[in-house]
VOBA-1610 file (N, C-alpha, C; in pm, whole numbers, padded with zeros to 5 digits, always signed):
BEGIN
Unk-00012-00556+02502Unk+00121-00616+02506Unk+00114-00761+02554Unk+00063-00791+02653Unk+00013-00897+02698Unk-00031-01016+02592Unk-00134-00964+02539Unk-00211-01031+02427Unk-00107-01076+02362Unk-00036-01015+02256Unk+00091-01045+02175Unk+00172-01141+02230Unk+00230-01144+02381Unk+00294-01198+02422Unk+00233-01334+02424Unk+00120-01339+02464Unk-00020-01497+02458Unk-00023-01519+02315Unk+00023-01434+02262Unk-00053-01453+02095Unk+00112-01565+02001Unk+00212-01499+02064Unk+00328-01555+02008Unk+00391-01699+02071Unk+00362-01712+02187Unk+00398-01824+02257Unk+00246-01932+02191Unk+00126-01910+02185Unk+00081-01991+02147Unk+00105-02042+02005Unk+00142-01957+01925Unk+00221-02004+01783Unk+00318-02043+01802Unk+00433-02031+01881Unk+00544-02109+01907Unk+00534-02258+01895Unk+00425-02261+02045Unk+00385-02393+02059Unk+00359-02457+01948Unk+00266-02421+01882Unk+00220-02478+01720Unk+00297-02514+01654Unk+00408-02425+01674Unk+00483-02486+01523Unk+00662-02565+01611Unk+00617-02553+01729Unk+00733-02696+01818Unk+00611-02782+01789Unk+00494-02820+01815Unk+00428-02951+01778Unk+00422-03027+01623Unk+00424-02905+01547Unk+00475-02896+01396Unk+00609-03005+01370Unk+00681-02929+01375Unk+00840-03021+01396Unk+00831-03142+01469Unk+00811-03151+01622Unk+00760-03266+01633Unk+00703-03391+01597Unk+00631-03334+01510Unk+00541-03429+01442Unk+00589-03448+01294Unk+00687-03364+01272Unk+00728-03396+01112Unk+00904-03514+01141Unk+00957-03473+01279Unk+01026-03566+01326Unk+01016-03676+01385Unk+00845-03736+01402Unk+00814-03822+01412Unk+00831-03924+01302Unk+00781-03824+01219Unk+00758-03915+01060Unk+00855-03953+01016Unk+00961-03907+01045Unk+01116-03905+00957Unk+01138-04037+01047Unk+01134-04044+01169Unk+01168-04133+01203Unk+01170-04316+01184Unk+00954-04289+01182Unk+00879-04377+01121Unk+00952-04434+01008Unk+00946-04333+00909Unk+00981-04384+00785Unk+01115-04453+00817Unk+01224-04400+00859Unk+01385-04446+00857Unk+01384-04608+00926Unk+01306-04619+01009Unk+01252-04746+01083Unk+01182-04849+00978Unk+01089-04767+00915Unk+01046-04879+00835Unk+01167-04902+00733Unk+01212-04813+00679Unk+01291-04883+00572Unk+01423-04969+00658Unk+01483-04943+00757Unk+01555-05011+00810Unk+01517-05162+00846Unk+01393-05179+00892Unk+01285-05323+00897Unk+01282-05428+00772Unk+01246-05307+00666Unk+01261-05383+00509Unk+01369-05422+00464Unk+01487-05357+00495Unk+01570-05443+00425Unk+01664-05518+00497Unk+01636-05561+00605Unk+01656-05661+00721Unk+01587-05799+00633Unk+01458-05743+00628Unk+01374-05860+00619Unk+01400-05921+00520Unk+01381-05872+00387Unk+01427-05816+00252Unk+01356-05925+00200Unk+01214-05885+00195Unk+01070-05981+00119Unk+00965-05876+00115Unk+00937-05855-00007Unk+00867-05736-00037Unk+00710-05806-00027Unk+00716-05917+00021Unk+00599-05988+00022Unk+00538-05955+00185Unk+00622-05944+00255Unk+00638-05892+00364Unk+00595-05755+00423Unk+00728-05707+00395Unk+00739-05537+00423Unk+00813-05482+00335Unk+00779-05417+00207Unk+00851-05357+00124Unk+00942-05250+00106Unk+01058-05190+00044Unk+01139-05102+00094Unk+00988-04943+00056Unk+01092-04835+00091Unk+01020-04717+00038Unk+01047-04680-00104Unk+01125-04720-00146Unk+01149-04711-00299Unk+01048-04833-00380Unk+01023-04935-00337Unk+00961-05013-00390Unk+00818-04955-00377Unk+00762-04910-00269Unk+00634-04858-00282Unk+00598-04710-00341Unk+00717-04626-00304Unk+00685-04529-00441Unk+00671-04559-00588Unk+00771-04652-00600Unk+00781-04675-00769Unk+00606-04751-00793Unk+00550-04820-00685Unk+00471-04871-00730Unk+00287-04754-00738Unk+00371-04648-00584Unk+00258-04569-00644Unk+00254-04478-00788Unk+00364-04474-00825Unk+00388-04381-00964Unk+00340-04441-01065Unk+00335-04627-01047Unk+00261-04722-01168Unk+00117-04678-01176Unk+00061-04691-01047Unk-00052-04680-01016Unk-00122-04549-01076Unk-00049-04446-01007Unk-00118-04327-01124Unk-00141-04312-01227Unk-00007-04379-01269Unk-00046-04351-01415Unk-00100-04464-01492Unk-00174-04543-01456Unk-00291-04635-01501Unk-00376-04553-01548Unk-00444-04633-01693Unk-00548-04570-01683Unk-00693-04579-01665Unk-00694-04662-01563Unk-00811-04701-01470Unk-00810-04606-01336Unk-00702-04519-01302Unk-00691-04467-01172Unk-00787-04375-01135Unk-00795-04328-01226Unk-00907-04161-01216Unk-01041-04221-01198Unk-01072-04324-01281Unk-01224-04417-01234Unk-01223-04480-01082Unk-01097-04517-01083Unk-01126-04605-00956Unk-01165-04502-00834Unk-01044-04383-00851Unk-01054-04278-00715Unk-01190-04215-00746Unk-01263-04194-00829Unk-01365-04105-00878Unk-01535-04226-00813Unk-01495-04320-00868Unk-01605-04427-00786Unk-01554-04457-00642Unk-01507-04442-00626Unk-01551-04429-00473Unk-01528-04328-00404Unk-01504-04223-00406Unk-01485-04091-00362Unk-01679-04052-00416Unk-01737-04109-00557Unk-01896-04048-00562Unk-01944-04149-00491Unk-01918-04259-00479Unk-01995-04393-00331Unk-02018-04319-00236Unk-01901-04261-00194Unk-01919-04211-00083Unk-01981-04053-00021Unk-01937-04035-00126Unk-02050-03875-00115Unk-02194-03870-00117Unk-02254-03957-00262Unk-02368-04029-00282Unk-02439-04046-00172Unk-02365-04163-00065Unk-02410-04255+00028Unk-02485-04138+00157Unk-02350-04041+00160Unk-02340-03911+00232Unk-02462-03881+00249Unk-02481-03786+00129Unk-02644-03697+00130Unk-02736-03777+00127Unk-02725-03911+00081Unk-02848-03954+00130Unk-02913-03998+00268Unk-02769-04022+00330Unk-02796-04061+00523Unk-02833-03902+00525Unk-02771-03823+00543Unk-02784-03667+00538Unk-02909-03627+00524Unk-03014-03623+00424Unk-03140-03653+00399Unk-03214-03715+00462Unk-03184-03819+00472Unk-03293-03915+00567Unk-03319-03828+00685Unk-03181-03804+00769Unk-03155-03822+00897Unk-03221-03681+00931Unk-03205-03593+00868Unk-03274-03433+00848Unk-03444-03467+00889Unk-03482-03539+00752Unk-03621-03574+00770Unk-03658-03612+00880Unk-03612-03766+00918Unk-03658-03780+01045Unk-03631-03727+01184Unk-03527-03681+01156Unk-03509-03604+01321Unk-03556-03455+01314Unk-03624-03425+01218Unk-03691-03311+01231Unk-03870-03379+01270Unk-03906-03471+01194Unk-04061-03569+01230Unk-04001-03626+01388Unk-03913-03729+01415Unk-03907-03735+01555Unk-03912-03653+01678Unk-03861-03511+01670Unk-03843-03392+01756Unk-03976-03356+01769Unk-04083-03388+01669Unk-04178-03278+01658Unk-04327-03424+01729Unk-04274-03575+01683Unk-04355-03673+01728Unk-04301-03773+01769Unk-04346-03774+01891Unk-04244-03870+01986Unk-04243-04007+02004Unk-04418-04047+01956Unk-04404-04204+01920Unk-04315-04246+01772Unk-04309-04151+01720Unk-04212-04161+01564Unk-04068-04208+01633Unk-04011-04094+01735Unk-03923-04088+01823Unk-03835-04286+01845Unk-03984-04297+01950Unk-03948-04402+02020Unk-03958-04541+01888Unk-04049-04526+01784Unk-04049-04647+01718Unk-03875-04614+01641Unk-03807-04528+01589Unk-03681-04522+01534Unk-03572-04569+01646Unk-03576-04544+01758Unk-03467-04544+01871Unk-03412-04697+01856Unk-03542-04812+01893Unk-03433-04978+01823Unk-03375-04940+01738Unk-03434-04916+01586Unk-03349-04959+01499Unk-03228-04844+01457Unk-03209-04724+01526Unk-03095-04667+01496Unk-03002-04751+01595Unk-03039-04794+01754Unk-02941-04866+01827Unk-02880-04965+01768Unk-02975-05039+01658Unk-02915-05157+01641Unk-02825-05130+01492Unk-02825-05043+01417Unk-02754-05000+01302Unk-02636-04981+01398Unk-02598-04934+01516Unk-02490-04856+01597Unk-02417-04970+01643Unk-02495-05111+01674Unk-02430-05232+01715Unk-02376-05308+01648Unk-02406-05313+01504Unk-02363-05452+01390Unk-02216-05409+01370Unk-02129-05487+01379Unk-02034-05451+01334Unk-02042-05433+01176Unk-01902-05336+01093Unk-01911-05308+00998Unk-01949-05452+00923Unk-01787-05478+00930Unk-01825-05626+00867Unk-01913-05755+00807Unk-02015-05744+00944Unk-02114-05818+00982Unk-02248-05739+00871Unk-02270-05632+00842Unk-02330-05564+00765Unk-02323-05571+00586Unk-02157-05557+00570Unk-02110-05541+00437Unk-02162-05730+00385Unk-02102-05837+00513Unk-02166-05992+00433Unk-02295-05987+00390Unk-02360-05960+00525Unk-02531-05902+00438Unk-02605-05848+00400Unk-02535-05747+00372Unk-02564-05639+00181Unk-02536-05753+00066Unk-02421-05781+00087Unk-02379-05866-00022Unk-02455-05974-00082Unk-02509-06059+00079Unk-02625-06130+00050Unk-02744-06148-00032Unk-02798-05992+00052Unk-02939-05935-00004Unk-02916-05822-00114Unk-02835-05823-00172Unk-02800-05697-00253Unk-02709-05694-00335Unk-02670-05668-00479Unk-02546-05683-00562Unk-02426-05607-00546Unk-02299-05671-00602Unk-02219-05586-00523Unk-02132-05408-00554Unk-02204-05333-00659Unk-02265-05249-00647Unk-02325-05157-00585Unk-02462-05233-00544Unk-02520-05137-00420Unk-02457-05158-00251Unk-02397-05277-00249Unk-02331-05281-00133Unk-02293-05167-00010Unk-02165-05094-00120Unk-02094-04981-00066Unk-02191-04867+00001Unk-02285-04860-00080Unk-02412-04761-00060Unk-02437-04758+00111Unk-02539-04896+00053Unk-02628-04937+00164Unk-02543-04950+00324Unk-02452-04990+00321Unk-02364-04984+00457Unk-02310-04840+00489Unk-02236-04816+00442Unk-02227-04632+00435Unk-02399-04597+00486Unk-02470-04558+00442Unk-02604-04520+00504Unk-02654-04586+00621Unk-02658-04728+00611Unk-02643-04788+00736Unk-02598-04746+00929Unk-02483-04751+00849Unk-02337-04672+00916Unk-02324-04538+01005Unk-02370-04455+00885Unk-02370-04300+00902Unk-02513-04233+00945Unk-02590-04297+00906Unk-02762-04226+00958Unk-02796-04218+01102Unk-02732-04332+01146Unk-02774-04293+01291Unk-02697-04220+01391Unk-02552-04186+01335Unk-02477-04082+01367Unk-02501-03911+01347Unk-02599-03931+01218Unk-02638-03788+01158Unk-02758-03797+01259Unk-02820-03863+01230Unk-02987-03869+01293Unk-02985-03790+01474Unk-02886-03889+01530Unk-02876-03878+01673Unk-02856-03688+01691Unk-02737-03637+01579Unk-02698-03538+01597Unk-02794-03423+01600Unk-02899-03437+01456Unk-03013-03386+01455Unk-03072-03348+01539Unk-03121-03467+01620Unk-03245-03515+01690Unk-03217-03423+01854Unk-03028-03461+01875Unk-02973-03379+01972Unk-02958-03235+02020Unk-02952-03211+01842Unk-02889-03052+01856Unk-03062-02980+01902Unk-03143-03009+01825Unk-03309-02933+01832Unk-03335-03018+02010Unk-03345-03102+02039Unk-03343-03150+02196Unk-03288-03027+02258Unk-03146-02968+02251Unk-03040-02906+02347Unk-03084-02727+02315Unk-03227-02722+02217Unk-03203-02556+02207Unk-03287-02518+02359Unk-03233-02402+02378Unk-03313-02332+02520Unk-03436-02347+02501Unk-03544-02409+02606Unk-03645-02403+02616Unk-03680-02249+02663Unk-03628-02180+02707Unk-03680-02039+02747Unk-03669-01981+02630Unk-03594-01986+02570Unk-03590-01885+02424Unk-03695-01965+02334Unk-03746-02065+02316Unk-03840-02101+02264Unk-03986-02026+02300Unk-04024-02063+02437Unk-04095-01969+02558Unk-04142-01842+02463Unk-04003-01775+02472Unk-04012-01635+02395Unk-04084-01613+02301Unk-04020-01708+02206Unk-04077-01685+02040Unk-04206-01684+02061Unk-04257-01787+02165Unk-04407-01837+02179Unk-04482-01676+02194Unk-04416-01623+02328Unk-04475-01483+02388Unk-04487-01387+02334Unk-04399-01356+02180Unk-04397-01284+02156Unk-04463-01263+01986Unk-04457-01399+01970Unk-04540-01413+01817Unk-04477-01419+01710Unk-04313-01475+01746Unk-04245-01470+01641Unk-04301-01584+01544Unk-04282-01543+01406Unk-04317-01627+01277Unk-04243-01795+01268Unk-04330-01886+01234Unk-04271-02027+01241Unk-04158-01997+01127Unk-04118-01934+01050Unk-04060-01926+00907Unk-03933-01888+00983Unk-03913-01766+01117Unk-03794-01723+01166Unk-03749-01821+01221Unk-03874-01861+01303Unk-03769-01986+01428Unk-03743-02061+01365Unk-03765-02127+01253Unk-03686-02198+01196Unk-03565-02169+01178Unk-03543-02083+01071Unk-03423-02019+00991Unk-03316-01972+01080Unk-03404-01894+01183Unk-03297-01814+01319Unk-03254-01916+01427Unk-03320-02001+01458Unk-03302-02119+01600Unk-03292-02226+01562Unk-03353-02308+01465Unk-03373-02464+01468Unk-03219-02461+01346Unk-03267-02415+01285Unk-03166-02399+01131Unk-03001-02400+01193Unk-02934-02286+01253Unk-02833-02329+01266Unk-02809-02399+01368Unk-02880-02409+01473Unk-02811-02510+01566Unk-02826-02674+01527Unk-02908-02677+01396Unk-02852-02808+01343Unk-02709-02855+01277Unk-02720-02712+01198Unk-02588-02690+01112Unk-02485-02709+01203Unk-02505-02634+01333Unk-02356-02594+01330Unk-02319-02780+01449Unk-02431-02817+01464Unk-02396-02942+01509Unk-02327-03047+01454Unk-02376-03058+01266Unk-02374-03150+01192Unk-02212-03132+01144Unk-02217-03012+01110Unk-02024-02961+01055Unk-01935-03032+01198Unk-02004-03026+01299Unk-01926-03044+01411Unk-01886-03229+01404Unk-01939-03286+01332Unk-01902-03419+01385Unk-01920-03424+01124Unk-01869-03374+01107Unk-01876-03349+00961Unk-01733-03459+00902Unk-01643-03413+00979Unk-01522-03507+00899Unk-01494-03611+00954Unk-01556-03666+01132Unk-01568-03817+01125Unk-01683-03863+01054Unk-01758-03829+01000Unk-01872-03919+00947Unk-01855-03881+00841Unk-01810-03822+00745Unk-01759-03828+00612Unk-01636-03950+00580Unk-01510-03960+00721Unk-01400-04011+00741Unk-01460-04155+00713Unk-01552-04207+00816Unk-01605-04314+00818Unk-01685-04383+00749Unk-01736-04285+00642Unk-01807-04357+00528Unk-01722-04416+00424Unk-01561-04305+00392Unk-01467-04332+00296Unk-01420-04476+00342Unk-01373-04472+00468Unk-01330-04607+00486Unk-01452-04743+00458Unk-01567-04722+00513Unk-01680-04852+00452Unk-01681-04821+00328Unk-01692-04750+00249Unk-01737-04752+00096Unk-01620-04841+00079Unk-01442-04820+00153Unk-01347-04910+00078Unk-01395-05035+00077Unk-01379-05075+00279Unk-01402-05207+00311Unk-01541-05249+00179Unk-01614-05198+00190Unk-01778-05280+00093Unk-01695-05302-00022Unk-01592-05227-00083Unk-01533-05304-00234Unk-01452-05422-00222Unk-01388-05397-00097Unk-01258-05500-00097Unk-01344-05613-00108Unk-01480-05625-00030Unk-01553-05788-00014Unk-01632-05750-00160Unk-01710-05690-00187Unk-01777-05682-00281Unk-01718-05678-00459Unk-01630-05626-00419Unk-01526-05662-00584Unk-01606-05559-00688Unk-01668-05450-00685Unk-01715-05381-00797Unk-01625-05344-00935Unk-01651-05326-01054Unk-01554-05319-01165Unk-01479-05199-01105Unk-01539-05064-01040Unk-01406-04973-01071Unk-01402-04938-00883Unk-01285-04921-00825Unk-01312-04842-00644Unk-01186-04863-00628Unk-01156-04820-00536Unk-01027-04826-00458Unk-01031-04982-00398Unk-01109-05049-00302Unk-01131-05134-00237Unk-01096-05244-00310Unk-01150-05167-00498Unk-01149-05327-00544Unk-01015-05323-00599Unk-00925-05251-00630Unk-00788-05281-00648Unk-00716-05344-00553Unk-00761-05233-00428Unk-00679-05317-00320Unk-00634-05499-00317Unk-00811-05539-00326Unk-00845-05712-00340Unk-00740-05791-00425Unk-00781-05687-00553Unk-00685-05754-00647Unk-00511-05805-00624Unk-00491-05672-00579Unk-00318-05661-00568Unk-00292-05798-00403Unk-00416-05795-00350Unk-00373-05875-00215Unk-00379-06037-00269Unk-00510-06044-00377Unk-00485-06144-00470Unk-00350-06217-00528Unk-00257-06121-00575Unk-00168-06116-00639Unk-00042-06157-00536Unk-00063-06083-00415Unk+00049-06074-00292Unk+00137-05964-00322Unk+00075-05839-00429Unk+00142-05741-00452Unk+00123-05640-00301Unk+00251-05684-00212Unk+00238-05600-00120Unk+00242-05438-00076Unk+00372-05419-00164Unk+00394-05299-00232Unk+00282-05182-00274Unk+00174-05253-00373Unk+00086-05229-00412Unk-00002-05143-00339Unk-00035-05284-00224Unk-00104-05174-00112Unk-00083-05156-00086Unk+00035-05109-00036Unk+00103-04967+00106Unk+00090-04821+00020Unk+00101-04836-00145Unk+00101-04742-00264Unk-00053-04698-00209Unk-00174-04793-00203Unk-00296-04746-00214Unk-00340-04697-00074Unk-00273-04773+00021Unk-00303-04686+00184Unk-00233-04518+00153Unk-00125-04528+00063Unk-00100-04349+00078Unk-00189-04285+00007Unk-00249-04325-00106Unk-00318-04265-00151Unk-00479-04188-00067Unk-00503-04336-00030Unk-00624-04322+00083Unk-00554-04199+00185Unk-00484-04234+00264Unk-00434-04078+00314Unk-00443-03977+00256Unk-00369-03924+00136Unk-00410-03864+00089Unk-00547-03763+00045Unk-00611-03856+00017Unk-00782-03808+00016Unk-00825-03802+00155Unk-00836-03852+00207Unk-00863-03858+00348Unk-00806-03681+00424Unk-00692-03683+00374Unk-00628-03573+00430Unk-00712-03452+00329Unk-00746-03428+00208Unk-00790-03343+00193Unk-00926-03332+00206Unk-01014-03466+00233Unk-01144-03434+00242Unk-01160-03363+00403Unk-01048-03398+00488Unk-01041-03287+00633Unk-00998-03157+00610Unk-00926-03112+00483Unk-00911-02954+00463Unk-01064-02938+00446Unk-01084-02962+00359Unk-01231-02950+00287Unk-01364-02921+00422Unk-01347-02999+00509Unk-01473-03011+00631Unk-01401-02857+00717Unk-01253-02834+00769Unk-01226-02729+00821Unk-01201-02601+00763Unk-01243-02593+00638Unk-01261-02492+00536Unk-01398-02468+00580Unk-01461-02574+00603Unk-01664-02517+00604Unk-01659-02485+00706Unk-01599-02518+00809Unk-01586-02475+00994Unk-01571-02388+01001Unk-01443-02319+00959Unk-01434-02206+00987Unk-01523-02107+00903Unk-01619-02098+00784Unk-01695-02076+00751Unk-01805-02059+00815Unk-01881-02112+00897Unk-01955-02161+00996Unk-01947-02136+01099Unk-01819-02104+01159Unk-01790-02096+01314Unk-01720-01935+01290Unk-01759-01873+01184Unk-01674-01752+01164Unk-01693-01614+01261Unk-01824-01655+01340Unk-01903-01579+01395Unk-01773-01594+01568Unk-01713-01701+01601Unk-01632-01754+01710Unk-01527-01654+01720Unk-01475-01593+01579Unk-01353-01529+01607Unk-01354-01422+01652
//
């Protein structure tokens, strides 16, 4: 009885933070449009009718599906390949420690450059094309790497001990010990470092100008002073954004199914 009683008040709560937060938005919005047509310069701050109508143009372009499709694969692309790397070496670093210490500068210093400061010199040394790539990996490897390198650091040394004492097969401890406590590390920090690649793959178009991306429309329309334009393409970016986080807490709870 108890339980139930814990079980219903904590859904309560949920869905008063629910409302809350959907009466936040109402608000937001009524504010902004009240702002816009004060101002009444769409060059400015555009109404909400002006930026819907302009996201409805936008869709139905028919460049849209390329643009969201190149950079949504930039960024996935960019993904598995930091993903890869970072596997490799923080499985060779864990296991050799001068490997260890020669990677430690240069992941610190990938962690220090600002984005920005990175995307000018891709651009430099690199066409603008591979840009989006190379910073995204940049970016994201030493976030994956660290996690790697952390999660196999943090397994029990006594249960290791064990395996030793008892003769378990290198093929188990892998699969049984090293295996998921990478996994379940990597899902754990999965939708900021997915989050954070979507946003550099943009930023690398907006400077880099590639024929098809989100980033590079953006440029264009800011070109133009179509303001409208982009507030149309920030919802969109929400949008994706918002479902590539269903997508990461779909695998969580997949993953963490063992928690319930």
């Amino acid at each position: 009885m108890s339980q139930f009683i814990i079980n219903r008040k904590i859904k309560l709560l949920k869905d008063t933070n629910k409302i809350q937060v959907a009466l936040s938005c109402v608000v937001l919005l009524f504010l902004w449009e009240i702002i816009a047509l004060k101002i009444n310069n769409d060059i400015y701050l555009p109404t909400l009718g002006q930026v819907f109508l302009s996201l409805k143009e936008i869709v139905f372009e028919h460049r849209f599906i390329l643009d969201i499709f190149s950079t949504i694969s930039r960024c996935i692309i960019s993904f598995f390949i930091a993903l890869t790397t970072a596997l490799i070496l923080g499985i060779i670093s864990y296991g050799v420690s001068i490997f260890k210490n020669f990677l430690t500068p240069i992941t610190s210093l990938a962690r220090s450059i600002p984005n920005m400061v990175l995307i000018v010199l891709a651009l430099i040394w690199f066409n603008k094309e591979s840009t989006p790539y190379i910073v995204v990996f940049i970016m994201v490897f030493p976030v994956l790497y660290d996690a790697v390198l952390g999660s196999m650091d943090s397994i029990d040394k006594g249960m290791l001990e064990m395996t030793n004492l008892y003769k378990i097969r290198k093929r188990d401890k892998i699969f049984k010990i090293y295996f998921p406590a990478i996994k379940f590390s990597l899902i754990s920090i999965l939708s900021s470092t997915i989050s954070l690649g979507f946003k550099i793959v943009i930023a690398g178009e907006v400077y880099g100008q590639p024929l098809y991306g989100i980033g590079a429309m953006i440029q264009s329309e800011k070109i133009n002073f179509n303001t409208r334009a982009i507030f149309a393409w920030i919802i969109i970016i929400v949008i994706i954004s918002s479902m590539l986080n269903t997508v990461e807490k779909l695998l969580s709870r997949r993953a963490f199914l063992w928690k319930r």
